[in-house]
KOLDRENFI-187856 format. One record per residue: residue number from 0; residue in one letter; x, y, z of N, C-alpha, C in turn. Coordinates in steps of 0.05 Angstrom, whole numbers, plus 5000, padded with zeros to 4 digits. Layout:
- NUM:a:X:Y:Z:X:Y:Z:X:Y:Z
...
// end
This chain:
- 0:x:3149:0401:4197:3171:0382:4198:3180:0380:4227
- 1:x:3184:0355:4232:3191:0352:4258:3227:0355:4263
- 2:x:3228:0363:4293:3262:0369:4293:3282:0346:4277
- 3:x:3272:0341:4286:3289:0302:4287:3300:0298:4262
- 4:x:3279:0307:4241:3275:0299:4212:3302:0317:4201
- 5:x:3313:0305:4176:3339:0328:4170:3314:0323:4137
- 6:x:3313:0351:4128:3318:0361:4106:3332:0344:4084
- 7:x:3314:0333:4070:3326:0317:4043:3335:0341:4027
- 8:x:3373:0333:4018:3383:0351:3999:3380:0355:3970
- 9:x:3375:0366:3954:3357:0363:3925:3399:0371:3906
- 10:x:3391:0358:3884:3421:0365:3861:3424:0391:3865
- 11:x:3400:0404:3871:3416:0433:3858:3434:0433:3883
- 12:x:3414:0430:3915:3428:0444:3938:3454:0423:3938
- 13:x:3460:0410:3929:3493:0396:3933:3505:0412:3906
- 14:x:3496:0419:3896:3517:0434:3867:3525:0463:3871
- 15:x:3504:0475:3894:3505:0510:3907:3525:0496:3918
- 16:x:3522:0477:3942:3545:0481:3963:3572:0464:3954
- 17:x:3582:0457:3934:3606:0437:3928:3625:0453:3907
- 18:x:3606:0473:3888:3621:0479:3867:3614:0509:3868
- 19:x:3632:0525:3855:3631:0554:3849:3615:0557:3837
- 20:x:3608:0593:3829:3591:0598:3806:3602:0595:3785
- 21:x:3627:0596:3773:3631:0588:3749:3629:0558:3742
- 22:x:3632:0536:3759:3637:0505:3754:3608:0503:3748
- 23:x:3581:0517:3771:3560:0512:3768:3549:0522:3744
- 24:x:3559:0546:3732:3544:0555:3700:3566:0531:3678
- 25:x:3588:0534:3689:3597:0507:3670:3579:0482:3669
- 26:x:3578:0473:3686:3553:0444:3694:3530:0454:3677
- 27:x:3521:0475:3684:3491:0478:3665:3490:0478:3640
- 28:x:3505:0495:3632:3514:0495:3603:3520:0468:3587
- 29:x:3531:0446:3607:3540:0420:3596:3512:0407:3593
- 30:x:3499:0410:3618:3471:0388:3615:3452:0395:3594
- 31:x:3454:0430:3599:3434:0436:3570:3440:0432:3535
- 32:x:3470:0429:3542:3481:0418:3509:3469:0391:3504
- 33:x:3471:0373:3533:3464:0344:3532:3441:0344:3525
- 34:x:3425:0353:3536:3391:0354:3534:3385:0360:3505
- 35:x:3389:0373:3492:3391:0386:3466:3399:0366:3444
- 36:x:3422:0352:3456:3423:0327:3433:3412:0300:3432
- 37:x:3402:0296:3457:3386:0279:3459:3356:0287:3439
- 38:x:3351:0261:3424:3324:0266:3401:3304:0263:3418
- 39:x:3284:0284:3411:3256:0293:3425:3264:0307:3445
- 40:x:3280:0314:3456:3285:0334:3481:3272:0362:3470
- 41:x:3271:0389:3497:3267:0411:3487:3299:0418:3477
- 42:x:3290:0430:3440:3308:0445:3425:3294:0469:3429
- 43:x:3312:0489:3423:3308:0516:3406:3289:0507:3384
- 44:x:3264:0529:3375:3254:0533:3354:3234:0500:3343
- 45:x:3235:0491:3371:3221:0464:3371:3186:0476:3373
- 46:x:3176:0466:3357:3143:0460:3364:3133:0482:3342
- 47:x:3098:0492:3349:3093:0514:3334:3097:0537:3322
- 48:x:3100:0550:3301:3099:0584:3299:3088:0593:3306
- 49:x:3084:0616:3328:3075:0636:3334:3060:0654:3311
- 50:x:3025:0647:3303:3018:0670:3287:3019:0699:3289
- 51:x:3019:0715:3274:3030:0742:3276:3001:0760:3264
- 52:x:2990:0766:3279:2970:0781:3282:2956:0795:3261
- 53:x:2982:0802:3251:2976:0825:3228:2969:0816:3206
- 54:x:2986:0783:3196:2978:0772:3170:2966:0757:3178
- 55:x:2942:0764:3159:2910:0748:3147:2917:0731:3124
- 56:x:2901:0711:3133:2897:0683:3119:2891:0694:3097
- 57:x:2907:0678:3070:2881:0681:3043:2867:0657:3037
- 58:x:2848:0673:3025:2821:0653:3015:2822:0642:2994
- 59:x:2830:0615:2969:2828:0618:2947:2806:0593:2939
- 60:x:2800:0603:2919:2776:0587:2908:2791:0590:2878
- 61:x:2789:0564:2867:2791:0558:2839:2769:0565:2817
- 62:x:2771:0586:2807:2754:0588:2786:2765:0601:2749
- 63:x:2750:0592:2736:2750:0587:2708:2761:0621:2708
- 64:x:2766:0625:2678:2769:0647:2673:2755:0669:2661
- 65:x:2726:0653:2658:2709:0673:2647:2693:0674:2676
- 66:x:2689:0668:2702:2690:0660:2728:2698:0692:2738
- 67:x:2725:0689:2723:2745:0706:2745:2736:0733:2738
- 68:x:2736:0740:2710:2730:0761:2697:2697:0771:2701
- 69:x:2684:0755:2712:2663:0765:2727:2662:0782:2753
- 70:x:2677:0769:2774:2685:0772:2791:2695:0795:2799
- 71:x:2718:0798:2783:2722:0830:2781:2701:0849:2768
- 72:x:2693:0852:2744:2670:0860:2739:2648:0865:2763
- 73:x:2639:0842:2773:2622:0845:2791:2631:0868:2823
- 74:x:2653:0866:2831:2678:0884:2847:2677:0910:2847
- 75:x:2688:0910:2817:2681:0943:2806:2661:0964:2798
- 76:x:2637:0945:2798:2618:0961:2795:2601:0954:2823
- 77:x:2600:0948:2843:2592:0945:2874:2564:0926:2860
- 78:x:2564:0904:2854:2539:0896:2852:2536:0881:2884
- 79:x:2500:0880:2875:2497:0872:2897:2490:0841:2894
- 80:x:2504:0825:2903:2504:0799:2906:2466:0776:2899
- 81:x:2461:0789:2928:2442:0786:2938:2419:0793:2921
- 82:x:2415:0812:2915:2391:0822:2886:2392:0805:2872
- 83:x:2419:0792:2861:2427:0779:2842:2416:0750:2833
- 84:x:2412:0741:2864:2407:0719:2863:2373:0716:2876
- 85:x:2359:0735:2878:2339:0732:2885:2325:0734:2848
- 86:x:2324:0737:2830:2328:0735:2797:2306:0755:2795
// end
């Protein structure tokens, strides 16, 4: 930057030098209420859930009830799938 040139002042640097720290957390507090009621702005609790690591998806498949009762059957006694279907 050359001497000559002055430094363009930005909102915040006129809001540090005009107003206290409390007028300035007052001011913030006001714009962020504003921002907040304006629709589509960033809210609180706006956008995706955060998945949680620990809970696993379930899988469900629709099946009959003589289906189901296989199923388990087949569970409890460790069959092997695979044998099964080779006939």
């Amino acid at each position: 930057m050359k001497n000559n040139e002055k430094k363009i002042k930005t909102n915040d640097d006129l809001i540090k030098e005009l107003l206290s720290v409390d007028e300035q957390n007052k001011l913030y507090c006001e714009i962020e209420k504003e921002v907040k009621s304006i629709r589509g702005g960033a809210r609180a609790g706006a956008g995706r859930k955060k998945k949680d690591s620990n809970n696993v998806l379930k899988f469900q498949v629709r099946v009959t009830e003589k289906e189901k009762m296989f199923l388990n059957y087949a569970r409890s006694h460790n069959l092997n799938y695979d044998d099964l279907m080779q006939g």
